[in-house]
C-alpha positions as a printed Julia matrix, in Angstrom:
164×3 Matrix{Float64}:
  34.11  -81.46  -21.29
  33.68  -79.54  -18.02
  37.36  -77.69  -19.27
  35.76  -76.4   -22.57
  32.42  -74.8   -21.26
  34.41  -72.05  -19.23
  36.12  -71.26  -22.43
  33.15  -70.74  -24.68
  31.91  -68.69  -21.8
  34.98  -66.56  -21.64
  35.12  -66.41  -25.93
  31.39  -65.23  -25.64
  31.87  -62.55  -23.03
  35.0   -61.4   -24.59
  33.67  -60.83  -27.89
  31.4   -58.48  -26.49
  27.18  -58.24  -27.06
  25.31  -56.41  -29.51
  22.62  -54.82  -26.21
  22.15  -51.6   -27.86
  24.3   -50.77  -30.75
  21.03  -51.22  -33.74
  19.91  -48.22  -32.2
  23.72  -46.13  -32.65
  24.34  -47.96  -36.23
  20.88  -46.88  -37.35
  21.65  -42.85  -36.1
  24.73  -42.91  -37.84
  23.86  -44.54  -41.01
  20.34  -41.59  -40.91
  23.03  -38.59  -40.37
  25.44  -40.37  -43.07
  23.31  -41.53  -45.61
  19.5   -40.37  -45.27
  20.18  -36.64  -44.61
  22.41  -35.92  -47.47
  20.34  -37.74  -49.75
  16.93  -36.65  -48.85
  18.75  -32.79  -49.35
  19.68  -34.29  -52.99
  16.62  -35.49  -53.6
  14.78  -32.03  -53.09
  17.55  -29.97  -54.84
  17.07  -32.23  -57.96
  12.85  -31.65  -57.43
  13.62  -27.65  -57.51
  15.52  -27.86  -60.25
  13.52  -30.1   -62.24
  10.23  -28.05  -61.42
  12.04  -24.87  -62.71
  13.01  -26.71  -65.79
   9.24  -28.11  -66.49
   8.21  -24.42  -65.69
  10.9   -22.62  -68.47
   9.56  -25.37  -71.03
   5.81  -24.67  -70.69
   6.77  -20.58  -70.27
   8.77  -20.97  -73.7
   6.12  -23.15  -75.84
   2.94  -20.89  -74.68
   4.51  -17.8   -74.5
   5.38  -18.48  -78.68
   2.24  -20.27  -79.43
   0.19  -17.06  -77.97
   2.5   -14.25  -79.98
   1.78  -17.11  -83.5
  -1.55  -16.81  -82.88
  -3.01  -13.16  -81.77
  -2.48  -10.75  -84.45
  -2.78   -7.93  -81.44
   1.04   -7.79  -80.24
  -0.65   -5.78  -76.92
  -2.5    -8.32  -76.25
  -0.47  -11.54  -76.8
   2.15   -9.93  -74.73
  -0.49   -9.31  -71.79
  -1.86  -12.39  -71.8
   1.89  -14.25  -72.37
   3.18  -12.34  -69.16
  -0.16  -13.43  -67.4
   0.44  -17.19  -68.29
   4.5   -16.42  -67.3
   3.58  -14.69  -63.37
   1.15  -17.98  -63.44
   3.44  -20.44  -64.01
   6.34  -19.31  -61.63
   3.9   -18.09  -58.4
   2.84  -22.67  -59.47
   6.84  -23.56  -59.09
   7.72  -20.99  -56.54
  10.07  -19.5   -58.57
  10.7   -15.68  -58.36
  12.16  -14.3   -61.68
  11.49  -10.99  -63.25
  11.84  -10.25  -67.57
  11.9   -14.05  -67.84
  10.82  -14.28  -71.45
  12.14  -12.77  -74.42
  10.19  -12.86  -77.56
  11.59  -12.5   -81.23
   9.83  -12.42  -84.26
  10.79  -13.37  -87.92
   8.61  -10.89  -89.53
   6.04   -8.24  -87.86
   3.88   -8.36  -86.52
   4.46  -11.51  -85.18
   1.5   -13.09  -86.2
   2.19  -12.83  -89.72
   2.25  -15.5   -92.69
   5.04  -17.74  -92.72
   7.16  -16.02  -89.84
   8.65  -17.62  -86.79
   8.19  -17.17  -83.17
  10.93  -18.05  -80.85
  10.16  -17.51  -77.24
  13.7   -18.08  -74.84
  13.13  -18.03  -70.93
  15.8   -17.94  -68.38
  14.97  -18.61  -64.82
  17.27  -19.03  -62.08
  16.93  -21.61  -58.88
  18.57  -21.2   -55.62
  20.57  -23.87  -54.36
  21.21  -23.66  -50.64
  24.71  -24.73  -49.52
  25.16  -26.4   -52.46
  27.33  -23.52  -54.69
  30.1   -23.2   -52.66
  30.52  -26.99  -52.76
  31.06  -27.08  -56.99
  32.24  -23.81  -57.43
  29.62  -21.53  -58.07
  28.63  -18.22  -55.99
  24.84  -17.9   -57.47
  21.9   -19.65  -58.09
  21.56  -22.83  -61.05
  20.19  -20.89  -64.32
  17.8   -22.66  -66.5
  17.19  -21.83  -70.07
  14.65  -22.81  -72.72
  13.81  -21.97  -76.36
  10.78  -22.67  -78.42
  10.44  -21.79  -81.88
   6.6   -21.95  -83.66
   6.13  -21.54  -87.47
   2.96  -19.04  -88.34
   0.63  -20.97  -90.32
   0.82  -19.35  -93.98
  -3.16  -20.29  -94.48
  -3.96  -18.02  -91.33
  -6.25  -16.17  -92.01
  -5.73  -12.37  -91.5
  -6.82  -10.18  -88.74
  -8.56  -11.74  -85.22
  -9.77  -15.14  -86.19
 -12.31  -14.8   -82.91
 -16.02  -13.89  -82.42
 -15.96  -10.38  -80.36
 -19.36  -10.71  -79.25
 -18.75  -14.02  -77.55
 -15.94  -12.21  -75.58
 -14.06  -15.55  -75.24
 -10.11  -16.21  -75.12
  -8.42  -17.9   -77.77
């Protein structure tokens, strides 16, 4: 018996102890793993806050040129909601929107409305890593009929001075 004691003592000290090495495993598997993924996961946010902010810019900016028969100011108040929306996502993008109209004005019976944005994110370090030399570009398009029972003219009360 006294013969195998020394040796489990020997085994034990020659395997080494762990004194120490959570704290060096735990800083390598941070830089390895947590760093690269916590830049992933705020790339992805960016992008996906630009692409929330082109769909809402696209479906408002056509839903106020369908409705306000005054092309001056649906465009006023459409670049107004635009500037909003961007200066909310932190997104800095000039001549975003670009409206066409089926028939004009746009407002009319029957036509269409299609609003297309195009915004463009910045992606630091990641564009030289998959080949591009710019920012990620984000498009959307929204189309809105004109209803063909509208009636004609400005459907709101001018003396109540209130927004449609």
């Amino acid at each position: 018996m006294r013969s195998r004691l020394p040796l489990r003592r020997r085994l034990a000290t020659s395997l080494g102890r762990d004194d120490g090495n959570a704290l060096v495993e735990f800083v390598a598997l941070a830089v390895i793993l947590l760093i690269p993924s916590l830049y992933l996961v705020l790339t992805l946010g960016s992008v996906q806050g630009a692409v929330f902010a082109a769909d809402v810019i696209a479906r408002d900016a056509a839903r106020i040129h369908a409705t306000d028969p005054d092309a001056g100011r649906a465009k006023d108040r459409a670049d107004a909601m635009t500037r909003m929306t961007l200066e909310d996502h932190g997104i800095t993008s000039q001549d975003a929107v670009t409206i066409s109209c089926s028939k004009h004005p746009c407002a009319t019976h029957g036509g269409e409305v299609t609003a297309e944005v195009s915004v463009s994110v910045p992606i630091p370090g990641l564009g030289p890593m998959l080949g591009q030399d710019g920012p990620v570009h984000i498009g959307a398009e929204h189309v809105v009929e004109v209803d063909q029972f509208r009636a004609p003219g400005d459907l709101r009360d001018e003396s109540s001075g209130g927004d449609l």
